[in-house]
C-alpha positions as CSV (number, residue, x, y, z in Angstrom):
1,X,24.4,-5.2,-22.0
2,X,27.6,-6.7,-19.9
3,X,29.0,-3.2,-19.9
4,X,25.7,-2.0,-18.3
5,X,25.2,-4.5,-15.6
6,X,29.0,-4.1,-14.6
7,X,28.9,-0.2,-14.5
8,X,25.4,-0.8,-12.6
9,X,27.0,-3.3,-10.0
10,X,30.1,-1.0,-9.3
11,X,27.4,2.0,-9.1
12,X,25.2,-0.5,-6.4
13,X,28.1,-1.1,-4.6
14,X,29.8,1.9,-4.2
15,X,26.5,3.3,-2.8
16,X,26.1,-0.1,-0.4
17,X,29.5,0.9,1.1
18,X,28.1,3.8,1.8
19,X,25.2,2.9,3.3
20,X,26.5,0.0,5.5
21,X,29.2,3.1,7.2
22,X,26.8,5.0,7.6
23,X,24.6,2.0,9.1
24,X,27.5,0.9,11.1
25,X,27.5,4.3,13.1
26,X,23.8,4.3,14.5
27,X,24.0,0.2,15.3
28,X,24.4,1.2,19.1
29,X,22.0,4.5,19.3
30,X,19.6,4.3,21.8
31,X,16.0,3.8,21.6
32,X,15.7,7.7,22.3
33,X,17.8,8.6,20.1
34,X,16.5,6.6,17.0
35,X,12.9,8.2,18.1
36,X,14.9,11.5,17.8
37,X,15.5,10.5,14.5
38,X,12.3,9.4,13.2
39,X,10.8,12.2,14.3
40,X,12.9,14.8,12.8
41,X,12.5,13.0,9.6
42,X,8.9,12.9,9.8
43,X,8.6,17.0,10.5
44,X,11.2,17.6,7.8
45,X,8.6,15.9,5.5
46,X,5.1,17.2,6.9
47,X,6.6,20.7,7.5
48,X,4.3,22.9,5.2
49,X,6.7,24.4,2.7
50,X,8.3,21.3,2.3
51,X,4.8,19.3,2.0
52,X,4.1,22.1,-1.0
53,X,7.3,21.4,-2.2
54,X,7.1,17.4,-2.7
55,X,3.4,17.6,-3.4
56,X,4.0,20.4,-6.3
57,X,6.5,18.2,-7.7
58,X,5.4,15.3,-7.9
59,X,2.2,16.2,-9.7
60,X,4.5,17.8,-12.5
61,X,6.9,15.4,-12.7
62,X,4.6,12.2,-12.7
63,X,1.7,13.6,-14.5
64,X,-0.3,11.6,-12.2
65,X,-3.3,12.4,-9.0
66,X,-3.5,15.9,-8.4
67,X,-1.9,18.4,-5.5
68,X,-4.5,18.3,-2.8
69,X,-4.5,14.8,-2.9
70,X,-1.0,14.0,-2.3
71,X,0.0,16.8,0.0
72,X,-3.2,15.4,2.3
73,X,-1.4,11.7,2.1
74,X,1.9,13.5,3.0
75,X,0.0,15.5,6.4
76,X,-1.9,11.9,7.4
77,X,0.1,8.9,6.4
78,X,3.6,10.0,8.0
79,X,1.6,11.5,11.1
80,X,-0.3,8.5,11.2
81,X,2.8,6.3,11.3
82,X,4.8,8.7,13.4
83,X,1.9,8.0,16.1
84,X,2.6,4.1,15.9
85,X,6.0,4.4,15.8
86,X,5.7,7.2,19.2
87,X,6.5,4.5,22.3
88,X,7.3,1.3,20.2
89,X,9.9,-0.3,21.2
90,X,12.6,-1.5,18.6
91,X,16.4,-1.2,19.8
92,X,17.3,-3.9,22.9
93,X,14.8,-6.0,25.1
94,X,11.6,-5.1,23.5
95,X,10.0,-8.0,25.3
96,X,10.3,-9.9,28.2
97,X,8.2,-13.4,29.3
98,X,9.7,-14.6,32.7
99,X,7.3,-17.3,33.1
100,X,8.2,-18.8,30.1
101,X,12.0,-17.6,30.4
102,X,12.5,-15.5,26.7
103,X,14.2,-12.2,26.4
104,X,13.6,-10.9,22.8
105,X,16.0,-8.2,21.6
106,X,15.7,-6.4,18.3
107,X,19.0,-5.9,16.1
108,X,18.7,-4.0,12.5
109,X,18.2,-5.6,9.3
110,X,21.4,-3.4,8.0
111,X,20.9,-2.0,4.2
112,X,17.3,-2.2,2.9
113,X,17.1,-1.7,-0.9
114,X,13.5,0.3,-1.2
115,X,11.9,0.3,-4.9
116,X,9.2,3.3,-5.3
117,X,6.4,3.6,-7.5
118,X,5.7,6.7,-9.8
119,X,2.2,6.3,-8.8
120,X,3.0,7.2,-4.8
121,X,6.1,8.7,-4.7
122,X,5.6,11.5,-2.1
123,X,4.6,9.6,0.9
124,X,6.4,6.1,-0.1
125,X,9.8,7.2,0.9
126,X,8.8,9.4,3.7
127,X,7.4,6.1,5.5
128,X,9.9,3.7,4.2
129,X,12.5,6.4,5.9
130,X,10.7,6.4,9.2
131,X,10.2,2.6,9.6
132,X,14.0,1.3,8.8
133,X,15.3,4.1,10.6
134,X,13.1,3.4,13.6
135,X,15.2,-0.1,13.5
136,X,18.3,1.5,13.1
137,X,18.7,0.4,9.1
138,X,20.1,2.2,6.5
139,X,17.8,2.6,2.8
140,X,18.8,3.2,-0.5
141,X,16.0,4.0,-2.7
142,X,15.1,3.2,-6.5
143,X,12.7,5.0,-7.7
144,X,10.5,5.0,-11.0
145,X,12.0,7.2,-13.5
146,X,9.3,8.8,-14.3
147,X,9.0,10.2,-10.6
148,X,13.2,10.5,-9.6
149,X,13.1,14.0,-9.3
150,X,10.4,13.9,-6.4
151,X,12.3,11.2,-4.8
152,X,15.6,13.1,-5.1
153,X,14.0,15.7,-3.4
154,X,12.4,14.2,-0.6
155,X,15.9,12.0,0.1
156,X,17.6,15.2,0.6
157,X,15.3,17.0,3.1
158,X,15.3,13.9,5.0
159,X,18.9,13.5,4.8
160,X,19.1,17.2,5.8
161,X,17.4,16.4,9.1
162,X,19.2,13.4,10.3
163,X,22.0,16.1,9.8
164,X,20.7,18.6,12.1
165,X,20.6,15.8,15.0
166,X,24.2,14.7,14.5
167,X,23.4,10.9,12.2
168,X,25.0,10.3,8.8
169,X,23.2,11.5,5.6
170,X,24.0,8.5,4.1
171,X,21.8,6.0,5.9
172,X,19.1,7.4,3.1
173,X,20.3,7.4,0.0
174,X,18.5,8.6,-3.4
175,X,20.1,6.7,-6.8
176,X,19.4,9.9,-8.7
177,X,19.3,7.9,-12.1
178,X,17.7,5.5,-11.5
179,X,17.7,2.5,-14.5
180,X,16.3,-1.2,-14.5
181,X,20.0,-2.8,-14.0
182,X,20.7,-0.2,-10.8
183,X,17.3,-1.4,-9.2
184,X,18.4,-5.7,-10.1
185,X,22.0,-4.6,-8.7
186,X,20.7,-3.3,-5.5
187,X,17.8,-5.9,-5.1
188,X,21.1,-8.6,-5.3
189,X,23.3,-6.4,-3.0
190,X,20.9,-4.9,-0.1
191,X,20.0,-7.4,2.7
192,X,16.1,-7.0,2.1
193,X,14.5,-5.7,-0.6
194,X,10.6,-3.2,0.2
195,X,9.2,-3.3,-3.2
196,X,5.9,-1.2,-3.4
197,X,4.9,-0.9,-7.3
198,X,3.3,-3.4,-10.4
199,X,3.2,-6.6,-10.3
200,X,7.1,-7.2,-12.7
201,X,8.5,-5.4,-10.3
202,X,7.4,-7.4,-7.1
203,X,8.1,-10.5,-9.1
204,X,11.9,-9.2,-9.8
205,X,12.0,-8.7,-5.8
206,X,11.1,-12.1,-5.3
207,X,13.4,-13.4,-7.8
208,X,16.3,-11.7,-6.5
209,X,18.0,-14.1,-4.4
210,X,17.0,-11.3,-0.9
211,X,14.4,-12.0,1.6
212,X,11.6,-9.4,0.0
213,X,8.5,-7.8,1.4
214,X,6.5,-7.1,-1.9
215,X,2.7,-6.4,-2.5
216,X,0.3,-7.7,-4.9
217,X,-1.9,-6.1,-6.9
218,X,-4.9,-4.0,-6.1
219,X,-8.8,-4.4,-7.2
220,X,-10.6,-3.4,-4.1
221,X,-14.5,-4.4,-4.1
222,X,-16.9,-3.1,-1.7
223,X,-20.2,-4.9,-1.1
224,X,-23.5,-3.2,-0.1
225,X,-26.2,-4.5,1.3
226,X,-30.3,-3.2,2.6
227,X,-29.0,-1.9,5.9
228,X,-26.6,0.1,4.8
229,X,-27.2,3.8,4.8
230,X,-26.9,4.6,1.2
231,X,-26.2,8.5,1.7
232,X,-22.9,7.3,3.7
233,X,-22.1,4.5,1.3
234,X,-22.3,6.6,-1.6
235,X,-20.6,9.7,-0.4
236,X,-17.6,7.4,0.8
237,X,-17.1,5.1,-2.6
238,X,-17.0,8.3,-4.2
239,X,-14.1,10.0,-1.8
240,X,-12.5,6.3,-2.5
241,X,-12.7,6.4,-5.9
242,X,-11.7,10.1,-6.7
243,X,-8.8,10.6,-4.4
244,X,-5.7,11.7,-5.5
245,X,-7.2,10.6,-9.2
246,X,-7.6,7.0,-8.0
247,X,-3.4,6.8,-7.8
248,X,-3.7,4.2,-4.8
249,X,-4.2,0.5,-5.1
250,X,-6.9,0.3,-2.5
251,X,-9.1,3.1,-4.5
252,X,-12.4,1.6,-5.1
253,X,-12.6,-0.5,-8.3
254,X,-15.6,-2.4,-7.9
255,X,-18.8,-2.2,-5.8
256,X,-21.5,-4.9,-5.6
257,X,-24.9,-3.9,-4.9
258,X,-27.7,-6.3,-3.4
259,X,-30.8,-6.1,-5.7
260,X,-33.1,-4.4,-3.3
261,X,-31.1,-1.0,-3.3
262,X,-29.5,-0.9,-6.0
263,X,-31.2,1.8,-8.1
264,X,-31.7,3.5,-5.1
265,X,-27.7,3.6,-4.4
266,X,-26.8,4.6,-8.0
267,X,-29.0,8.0,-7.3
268,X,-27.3,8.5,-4.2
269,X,-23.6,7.6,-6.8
270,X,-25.1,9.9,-9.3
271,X,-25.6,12.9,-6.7
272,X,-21.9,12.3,-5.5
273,X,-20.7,13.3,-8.9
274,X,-20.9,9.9,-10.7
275,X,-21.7,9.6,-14.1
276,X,-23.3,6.5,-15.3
277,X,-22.7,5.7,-18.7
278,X,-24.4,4.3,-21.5
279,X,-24.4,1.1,-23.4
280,X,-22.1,2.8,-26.3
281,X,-20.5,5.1,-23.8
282,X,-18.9,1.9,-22.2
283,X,-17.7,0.8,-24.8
284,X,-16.0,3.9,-25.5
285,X,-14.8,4.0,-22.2
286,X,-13.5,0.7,-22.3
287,X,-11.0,1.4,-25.8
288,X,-9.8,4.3,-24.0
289,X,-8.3,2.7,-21.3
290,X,-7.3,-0.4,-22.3
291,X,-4.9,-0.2,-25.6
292,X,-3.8,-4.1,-26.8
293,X,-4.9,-5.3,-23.7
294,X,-2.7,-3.0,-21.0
295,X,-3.9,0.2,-19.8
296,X,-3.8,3.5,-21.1
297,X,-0.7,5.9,-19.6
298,X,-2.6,8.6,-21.3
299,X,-5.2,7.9,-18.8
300,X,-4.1,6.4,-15.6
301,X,-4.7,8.5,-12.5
302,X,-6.5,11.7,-14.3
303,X,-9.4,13.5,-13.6
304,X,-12.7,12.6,-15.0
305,X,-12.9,15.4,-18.2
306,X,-9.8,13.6,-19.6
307,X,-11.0,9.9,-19.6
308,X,-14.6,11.4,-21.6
309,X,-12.8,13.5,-24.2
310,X,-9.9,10.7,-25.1
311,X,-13.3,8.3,-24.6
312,X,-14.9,11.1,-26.9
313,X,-18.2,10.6,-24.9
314,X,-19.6,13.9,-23.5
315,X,-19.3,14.4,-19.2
316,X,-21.7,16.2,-17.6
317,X,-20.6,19.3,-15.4
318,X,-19.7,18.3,-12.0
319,X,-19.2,14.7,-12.7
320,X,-15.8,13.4,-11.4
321,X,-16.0,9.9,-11.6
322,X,-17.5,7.7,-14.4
323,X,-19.8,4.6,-13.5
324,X,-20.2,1.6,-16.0
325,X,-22.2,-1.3,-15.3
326,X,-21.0,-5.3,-15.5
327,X,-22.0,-8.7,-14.8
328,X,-19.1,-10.3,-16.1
329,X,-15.7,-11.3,-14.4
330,X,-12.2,-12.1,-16.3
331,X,-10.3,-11.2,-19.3
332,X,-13.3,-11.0,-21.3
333,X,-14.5,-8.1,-18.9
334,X,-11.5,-5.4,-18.6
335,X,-14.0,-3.6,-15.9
336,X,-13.6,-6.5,-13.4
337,X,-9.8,-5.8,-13.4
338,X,-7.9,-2.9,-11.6
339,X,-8.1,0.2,-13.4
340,X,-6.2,3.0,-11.8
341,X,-8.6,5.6,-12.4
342,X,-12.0,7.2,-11.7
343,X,-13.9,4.7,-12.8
344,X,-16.2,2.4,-10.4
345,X,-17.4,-1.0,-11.9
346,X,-20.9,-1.8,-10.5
347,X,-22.5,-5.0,-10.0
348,X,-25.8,-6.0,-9.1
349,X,-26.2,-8.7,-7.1
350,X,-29.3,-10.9,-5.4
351,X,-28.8,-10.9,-2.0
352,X,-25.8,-10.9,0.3
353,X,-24.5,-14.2,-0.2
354,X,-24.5,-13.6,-3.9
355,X,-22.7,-10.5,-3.6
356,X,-19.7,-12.0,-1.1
357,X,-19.6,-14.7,-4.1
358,X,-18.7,-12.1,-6.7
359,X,-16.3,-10.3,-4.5
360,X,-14.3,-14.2,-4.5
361,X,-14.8,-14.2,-8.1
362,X,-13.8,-11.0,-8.8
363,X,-10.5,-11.1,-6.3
364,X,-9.7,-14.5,-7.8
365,X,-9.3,-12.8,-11.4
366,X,-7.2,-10.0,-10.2
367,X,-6.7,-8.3,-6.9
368,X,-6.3,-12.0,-4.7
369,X,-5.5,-11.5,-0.9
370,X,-5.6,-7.3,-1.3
371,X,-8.9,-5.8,0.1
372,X,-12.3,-5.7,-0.2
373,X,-15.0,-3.9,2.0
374,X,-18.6,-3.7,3.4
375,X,-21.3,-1.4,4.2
376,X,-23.6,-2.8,6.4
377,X,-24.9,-2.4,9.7
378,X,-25.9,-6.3,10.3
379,X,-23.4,-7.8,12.4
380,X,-22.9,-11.0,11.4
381,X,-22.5,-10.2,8.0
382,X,-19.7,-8.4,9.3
383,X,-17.7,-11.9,10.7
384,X,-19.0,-13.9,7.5
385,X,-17.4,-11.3,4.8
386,X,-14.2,-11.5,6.9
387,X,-14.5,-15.3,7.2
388,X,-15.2,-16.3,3.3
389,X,-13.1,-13.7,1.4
390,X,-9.6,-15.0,0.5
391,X,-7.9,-11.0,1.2
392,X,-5.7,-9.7,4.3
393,X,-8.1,-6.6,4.7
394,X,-12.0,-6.0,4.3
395,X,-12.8,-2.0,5.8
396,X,-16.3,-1.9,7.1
397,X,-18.5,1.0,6.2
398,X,-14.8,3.2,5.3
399,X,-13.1,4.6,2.4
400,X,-11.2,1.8,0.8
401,X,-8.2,3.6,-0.1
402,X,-8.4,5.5,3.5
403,X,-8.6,2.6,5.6
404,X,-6.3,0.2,4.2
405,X,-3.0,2.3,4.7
406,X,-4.6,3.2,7.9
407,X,-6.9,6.3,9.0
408,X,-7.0,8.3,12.1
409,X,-10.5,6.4,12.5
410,X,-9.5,2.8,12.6
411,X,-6.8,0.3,14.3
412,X,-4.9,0.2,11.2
413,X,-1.3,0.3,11.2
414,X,-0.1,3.0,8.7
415,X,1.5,2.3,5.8
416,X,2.2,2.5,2.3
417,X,3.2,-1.0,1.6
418,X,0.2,-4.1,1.9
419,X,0.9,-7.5,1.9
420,X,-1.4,-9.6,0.0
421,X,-0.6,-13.0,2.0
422,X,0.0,-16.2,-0.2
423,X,-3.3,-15.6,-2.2
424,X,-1.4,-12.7,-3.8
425,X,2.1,-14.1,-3.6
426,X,3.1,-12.4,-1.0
427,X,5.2,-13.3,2.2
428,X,3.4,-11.0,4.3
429,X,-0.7,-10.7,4.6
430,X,-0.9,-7.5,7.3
431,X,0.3,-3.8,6.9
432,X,4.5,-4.0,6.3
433,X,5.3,-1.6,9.1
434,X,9.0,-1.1,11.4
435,X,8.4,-4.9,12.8
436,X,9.1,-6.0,9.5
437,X,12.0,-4.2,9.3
438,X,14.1,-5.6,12.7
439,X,15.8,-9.4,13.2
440,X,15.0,-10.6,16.8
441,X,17.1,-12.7,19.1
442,X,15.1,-15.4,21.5
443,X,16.6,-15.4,24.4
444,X,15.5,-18.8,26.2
445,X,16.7,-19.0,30.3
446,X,16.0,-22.3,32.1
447,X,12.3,-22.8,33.3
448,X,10.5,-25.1,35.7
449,X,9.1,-28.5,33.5
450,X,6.0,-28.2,32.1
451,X,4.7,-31.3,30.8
452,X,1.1,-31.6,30.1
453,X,-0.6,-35.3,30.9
454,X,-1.9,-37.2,27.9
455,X,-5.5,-36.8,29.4
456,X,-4.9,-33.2,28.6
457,X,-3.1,-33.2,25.3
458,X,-5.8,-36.0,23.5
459,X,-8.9,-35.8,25.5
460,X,-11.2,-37.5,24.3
461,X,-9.4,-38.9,21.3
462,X,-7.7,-41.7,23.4
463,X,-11.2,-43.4,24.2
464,X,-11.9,-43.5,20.3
């Protein structure tokens, strides 16, 4: 074990040397030319034979979510952050407050260490790539071993086009073999750590001894209520639950139905390709994917047909998602929990209040400060959801796993990477974007006194 963690940190630092050169050399570029950059890395990626490429490959090598749903994430995600990244500023005086005399200028982290999950790894790197580089940082990504292949690949086509604009290869570097000592090494070595993955691996961020950005874990639940209209709400839980095999963390786990339209909602499931199953056919369901308590590789991310035959329970044609019904919440009721696959929890509950209840209840067990959502078209219950759930994002009337990571539809900023806040242990609660990844210098300049009275600072508190 010494012999490995000593080849590992000589391995780690003879790729942070690297790195740091290659950092060194784009500390000065200008904002233009860091857009050049980002930009070039971004068509390198979306560019269609290379999007077949990646795509191809990392449904063979992962065994997980199918083509069309990961070249799609490939063509939206890094255009969608390429658009928010267009015009940002991030090198020199990105703001300037004269009346309260601050300059703030943005300087680069310097080497982020970028850990990548099997269960994303087309689109992870791509955006990781475009954000440090956007603050003129270098990355060295570890990636699953299941999935090091795909991330080999997509290092090098990026690599290739910083080439083409002149900027060293190596401010993106792939470790090729990847192992669990390489990814502690470079967690210790880098000077902040991105970590997108489970829950040990987030942990082992934390516990590095590096200022980490890490996410918690996923169990989106989506509340609907009597206005919704049920057509819609159906129709997008089901493009939640089913894309890219249910891969992402914000895919639909749960929904909670108020009383009134509930059978009427499971119809509108059942015509979307939902399959409801049976008292015994849960059951089944459930010893598939749960084996001594942890889920089932076997089947994590795959489509429908696979989960029924290793359930042994017999799917309909043209179902592609399976429905099970629960009241419970906790370890007692593995369907409350995050399941990474096509199968949607459903709750019933009374009335509105009752249902933002179970989504606390539910989040609190697994899934605290992720997401949840709501289809609705009352107002108010719009502000209340937002206002009693403890999680950093609640998507109204939207595909979960769409709007999260951001959709050409909403304000969301587009990522891969979604901090959880404190509820989920996380430093961050909003989308981990470029801002994350720059240091910025307050630059404070002499101003005129401004000293409030006490009349103005107490009110009415001094006549208690």
């Amino acid at each position: 074990m010494e012999n490995m963690n000593a080849e590992a940190k000589m391995f780690i630092s003879e790729l942070m040397e690297r790195a740091r050169k290659a950092q060194a050399k784009i500390e000065n570029y200008t904002q233009e030319q860091v857009d050049t950059l980002v930009k070039s890395i971004a068509w390198s990626i979306v560019k269609d034979e290379n999007a077949k490429k990646i795509s191809e490959l990392a449904v063979e090598e992962s065994q997980l979510g199918n083509y069309d749903g990961k070249y799609s994430k490939l063509q939206k995600k890094v255009r969608g952050t390429l658009r928010d990244l267009n015009g940002a500023k991030s090198v020199g005086v990105i703001e300037e407050d004269k009346e309260k005399g601050i300059i703030k200028i943005a300087k680069p982290v310097g080497v982020i260490g970028a850990l990548v999950p099997c269960t994303n790894p087309e689109a992870t790197p791509a955006i990781k790539a475009m954000n440090a580089i956007k603050g003129r940082n270098a990355v060295i990504f570890a990636p699953h071993p299941r999935t090091k292949k795909t991330n080999t690949l997509i290092v090098n086509t990026m690599r290739e086009a910083l080439k083409k604009y002149g900027a060293p290869e190596d401010l993106l570097i792939a470790i090729e073999e990847p192992t669990m000592e390489a990814s502690g090494e470079l967690m210790k070595q880098c000077d902040l750590v991105v970590a997108t993955g489970g829950s040990g691996m987030v942990k082992a961020a934390y516990s590095s001894g590096t200022p980490a950005y890490g996410v918690g874990a996923g169990n989106a639940v989506v509340v609907v209520d009597e206005t919704a209209d049920l057509k819609e709400a159906a129709n997008k839980i089901m493009l939640s639950k089913t894309f890219d095999y249910a891969t992402s963390c914000s895919s639909d786990n749960s929904i909670v139905v108020v009383e009134s339209i509930y059978d009427e909602l499971l119809e509108n499931l059942k015509a979307e390709g939902g399959y409801l199953a049976s008292g015994d056919e849960k059951e089944k369901v459930q010893n598939a994917l749960w084996v001594h308590g942890h889920l089932n590789r076997d089947i994590i991310a795959q489509p429908a047909e696979k989960i029924a035959e290793v359930a042994g329970i017999e799917l309909p044609e043209g179902k592609t998602f399976i429905m099970v019904e629960e009241d419970g919440v906790g370890a007692d009721h593995p369907f409350s929990g995050e399941k990474m696959s096509v199968v949607l929890t459903v709750y019933k509950a009374k009335d509105f209040n009752a249902a933002v209840d179970k989504v606390n209840e539910i989040t609190s067990y697994q899934g605290s400060g992720h997401s949840c959502g709501l289809y609705t078209y009352n107002e108010e219950r719009i502000k209340e959801i937002g206002l009693r759930t403890k999680t950093s994002r609640v998507m109204i009337r939207q595909p979960q796993c769409y709007g999260n990571s951001g959709n050409w539809d909403n304000g969301m900023p587009f990522t891969l990477t979604l901090g959880c806040g404190t509820w989920g242990g996380n430093i961050a609660s909003e989308n981990v974007t470029y801002k994350h990844f720059i240091n910025v210098t307050w630059v404070s300049s002499p101003i005129d006194p401004v000293i409030p009275t006490d009349e103005e600072l107490f009110g009415s508190i001094m006549n208690d």
